[in-house]
C-alpha positions as CSV (number, residue, x, y, z in Angstrom):
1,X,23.6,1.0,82.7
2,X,21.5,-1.9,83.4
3,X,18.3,-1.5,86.1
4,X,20.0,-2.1,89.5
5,X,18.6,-4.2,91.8
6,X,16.2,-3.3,94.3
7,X,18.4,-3.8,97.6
8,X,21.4,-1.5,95.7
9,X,18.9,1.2,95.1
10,X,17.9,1.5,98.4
11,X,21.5,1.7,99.6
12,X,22.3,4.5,97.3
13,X,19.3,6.2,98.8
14,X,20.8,6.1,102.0
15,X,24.1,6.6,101.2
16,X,23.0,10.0,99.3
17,X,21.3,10.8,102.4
18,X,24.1,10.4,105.1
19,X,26.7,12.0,102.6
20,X,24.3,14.8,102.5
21,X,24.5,15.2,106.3
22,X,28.2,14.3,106.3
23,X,28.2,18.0,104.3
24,X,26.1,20.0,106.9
25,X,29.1,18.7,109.5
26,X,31.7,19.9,107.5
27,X,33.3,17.0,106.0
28,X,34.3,16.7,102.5
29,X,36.2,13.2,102.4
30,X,35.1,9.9,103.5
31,X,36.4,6.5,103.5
32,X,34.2,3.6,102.9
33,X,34.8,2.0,106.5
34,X,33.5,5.4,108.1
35,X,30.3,5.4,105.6
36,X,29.8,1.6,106.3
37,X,29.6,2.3,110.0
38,X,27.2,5.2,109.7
39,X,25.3,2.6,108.2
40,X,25.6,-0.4,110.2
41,X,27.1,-2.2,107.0
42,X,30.2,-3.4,105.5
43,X,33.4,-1.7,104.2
44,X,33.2,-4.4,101.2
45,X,29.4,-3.8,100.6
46,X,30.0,0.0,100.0
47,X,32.8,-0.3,98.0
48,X,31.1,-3.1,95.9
49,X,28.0,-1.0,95.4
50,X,30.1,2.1,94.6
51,X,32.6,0.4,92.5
52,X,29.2,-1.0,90.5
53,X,28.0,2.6,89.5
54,X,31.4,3.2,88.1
55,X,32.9,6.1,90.5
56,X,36.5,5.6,92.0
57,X,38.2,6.9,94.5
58,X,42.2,8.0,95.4
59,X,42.2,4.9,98.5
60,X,44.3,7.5,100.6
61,X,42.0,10.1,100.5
62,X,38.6,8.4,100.2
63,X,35.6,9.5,98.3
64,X,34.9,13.3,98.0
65,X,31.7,13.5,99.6
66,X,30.5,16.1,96.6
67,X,31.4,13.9,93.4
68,X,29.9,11.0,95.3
69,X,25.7,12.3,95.3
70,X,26.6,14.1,91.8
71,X,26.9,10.3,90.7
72,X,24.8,8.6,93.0
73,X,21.7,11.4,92.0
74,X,22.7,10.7,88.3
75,X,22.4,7.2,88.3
76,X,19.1,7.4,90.9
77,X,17.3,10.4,89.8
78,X,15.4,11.5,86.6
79,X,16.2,13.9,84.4
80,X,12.8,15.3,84.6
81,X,11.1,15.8,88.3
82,X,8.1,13.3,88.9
83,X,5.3,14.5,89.9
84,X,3.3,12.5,93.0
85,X,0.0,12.8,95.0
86,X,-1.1,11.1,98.0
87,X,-3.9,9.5,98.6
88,X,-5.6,9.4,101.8
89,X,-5.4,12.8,103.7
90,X,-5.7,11.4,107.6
91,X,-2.8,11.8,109.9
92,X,-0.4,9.8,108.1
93,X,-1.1,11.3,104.8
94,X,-0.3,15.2,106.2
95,X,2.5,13.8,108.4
96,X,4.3,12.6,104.8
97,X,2.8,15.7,103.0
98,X,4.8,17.5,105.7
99,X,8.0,15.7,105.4
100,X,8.2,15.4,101.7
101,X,8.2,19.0,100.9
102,X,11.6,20.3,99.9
103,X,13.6,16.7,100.6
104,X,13.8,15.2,96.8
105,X,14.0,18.1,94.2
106,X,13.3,15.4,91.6
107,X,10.0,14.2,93.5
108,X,7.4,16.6,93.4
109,X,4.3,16.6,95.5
110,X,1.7,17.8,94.1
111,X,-1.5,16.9,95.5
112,X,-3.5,14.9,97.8
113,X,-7.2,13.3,97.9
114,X,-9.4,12.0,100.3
115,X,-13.4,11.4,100.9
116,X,-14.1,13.6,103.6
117,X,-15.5,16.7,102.5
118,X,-14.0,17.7,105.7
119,X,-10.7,17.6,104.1
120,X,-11.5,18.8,100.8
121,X,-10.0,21.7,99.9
122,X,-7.8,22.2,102.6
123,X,-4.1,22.8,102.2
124,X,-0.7,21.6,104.0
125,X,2.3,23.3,102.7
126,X,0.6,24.6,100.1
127,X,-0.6,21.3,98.5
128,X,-4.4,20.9,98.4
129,X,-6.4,18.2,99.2
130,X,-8.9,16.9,96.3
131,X,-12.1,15.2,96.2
132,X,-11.4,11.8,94.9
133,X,-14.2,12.0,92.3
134,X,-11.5,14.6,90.7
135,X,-8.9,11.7,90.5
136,X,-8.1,10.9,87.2
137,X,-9.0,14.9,86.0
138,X,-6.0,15.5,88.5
139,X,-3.7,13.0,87.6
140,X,-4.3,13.5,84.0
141,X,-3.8,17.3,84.0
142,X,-0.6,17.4,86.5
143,X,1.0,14.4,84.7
144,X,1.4,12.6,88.0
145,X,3.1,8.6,88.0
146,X,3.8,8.0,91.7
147,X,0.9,7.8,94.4
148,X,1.1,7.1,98.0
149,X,-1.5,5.1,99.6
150,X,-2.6,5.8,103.1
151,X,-6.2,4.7,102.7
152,X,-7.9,2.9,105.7
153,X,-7.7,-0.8,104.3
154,X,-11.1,-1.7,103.2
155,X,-11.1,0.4,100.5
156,X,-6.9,0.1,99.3
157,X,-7.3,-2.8,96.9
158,X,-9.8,-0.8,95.0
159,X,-7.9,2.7,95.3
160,X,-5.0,0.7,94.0
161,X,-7.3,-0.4,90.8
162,X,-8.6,2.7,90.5
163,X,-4.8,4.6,90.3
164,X,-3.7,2.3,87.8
165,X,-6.3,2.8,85.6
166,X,-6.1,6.7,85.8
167,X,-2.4,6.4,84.9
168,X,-0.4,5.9,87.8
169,X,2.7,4.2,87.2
170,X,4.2,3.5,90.6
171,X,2.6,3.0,94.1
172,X,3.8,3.1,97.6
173,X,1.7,1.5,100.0
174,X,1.2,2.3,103.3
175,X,-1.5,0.6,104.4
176,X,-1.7,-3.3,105.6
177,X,-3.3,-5.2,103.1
178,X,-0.8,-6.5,100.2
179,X,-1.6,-5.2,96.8
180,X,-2.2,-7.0,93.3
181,X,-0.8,-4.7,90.3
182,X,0.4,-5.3,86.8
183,X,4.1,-6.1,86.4
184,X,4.8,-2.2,84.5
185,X,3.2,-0.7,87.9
186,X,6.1,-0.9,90.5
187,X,5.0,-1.4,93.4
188,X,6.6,-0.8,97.2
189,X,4.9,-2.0,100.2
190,X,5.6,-0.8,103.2
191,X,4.2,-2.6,106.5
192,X,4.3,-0.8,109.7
193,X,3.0,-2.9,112.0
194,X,4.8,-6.1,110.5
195,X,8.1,-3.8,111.6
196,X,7.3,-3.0,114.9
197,X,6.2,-6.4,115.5
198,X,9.8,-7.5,114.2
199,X,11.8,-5.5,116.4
200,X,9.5,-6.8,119.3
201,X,10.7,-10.1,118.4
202,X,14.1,-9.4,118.5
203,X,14.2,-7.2,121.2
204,X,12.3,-10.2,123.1
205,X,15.3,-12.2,122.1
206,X,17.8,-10.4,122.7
207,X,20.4,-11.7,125.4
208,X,20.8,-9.5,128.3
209,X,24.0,-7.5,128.6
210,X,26.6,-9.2,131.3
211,X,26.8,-7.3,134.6
């Protein structure tokens, strides 16, 4: 199969994700209406995006729930886990050090670094924080591709040069300031406060409900 676009990728993600908790209630079937309104989509868009990975369903029975992730997770997932570290051990950093821990079998998190020597050393959910003067050393020997950036932002453009060149293949970054990379390092930027600052702007112009 050809690379999928970006925008069908994430949709798989989250329809893996909401089958997944369609299972912990029970269900075993589900039509593509009901999975397009969990998700505040389209029917069509669903079945398009299913109907491009190549998995069909009986139309009077919908999709078993099951079969569905085994394909979605085949086409999404590797075969082999990848291993990840963050980078950038404040708040943020333990708060996604404690999320990640058990969600993705196929993403493994597998350390963390920071500059504090506050920090170094310590452990959340088993996974210990490094100096980053070990970084490469770390990467190298653990055969980690994917960092996440949570670095304050004066210092993220360099962090970011720095991961590259000790073998880092994919970044996500958290922080503000919008990143330069090669085009074979994939790169996801995630803005927080350009979120929240859209949903004020819509909330702001949002017509009031009639009496």
């Amino acid at each position: 199969m050809k690379i999928l676009p970006e925008k069908t990728v994430e949709r798989l993600s989250q329809y893996r994700r909401t089958l997944y908790n369609c299972i912990d209630q029970g269900k075993e079937r589900i039509y593509s209406h009901e999975l397009a309104l969990l998700l505040n989509i389209t029917a069509v868009q669903v079945r398009r995006d299913i109907m491009f990975i190549g998995y069909n369903s009986y139309q009077r029975k919908g999709y078993d729930i099951k079969d569905l992730i085994g394909k979605i997770s085949l086409i999404i997932d590797t075969q082999e886990p990848l291993n990840v570290a963050v980078i950038g051990y404040g708040n943020l950093g333990k708060a996604i050090t404690t999320y990640f821990i058990g969600n993705r079998p196929k993403l493994n998190l597998v350390a963390a670094f920071d500059i504090d020597p506050k920090k170094i050393g310590s452990e959340v959910n088993k996974i210990k924080c490094y100096s980053i003067d070990r970084l490469r050393e770390i990467i190298v020997n653990n055969d980690i591709t994917i960092a996440i950036l949570t670095v304050p932002t004066h210092s993220a453009r360099e962090m970011a040069k720095i991961l590259v060149q000790s073998g880092i293949k994919g970044i996500l970054n958290f922080t503000t300031v919008n990143l330069n990379v090669a085009p074979n390092i994939y790169l996801e930027e995630y803005d927080m406060i350009t979120s929240l600052e859209k949903v004020a702007y819509f909330v702001k112009h949002k017509p009031e409900e009639e009496e």
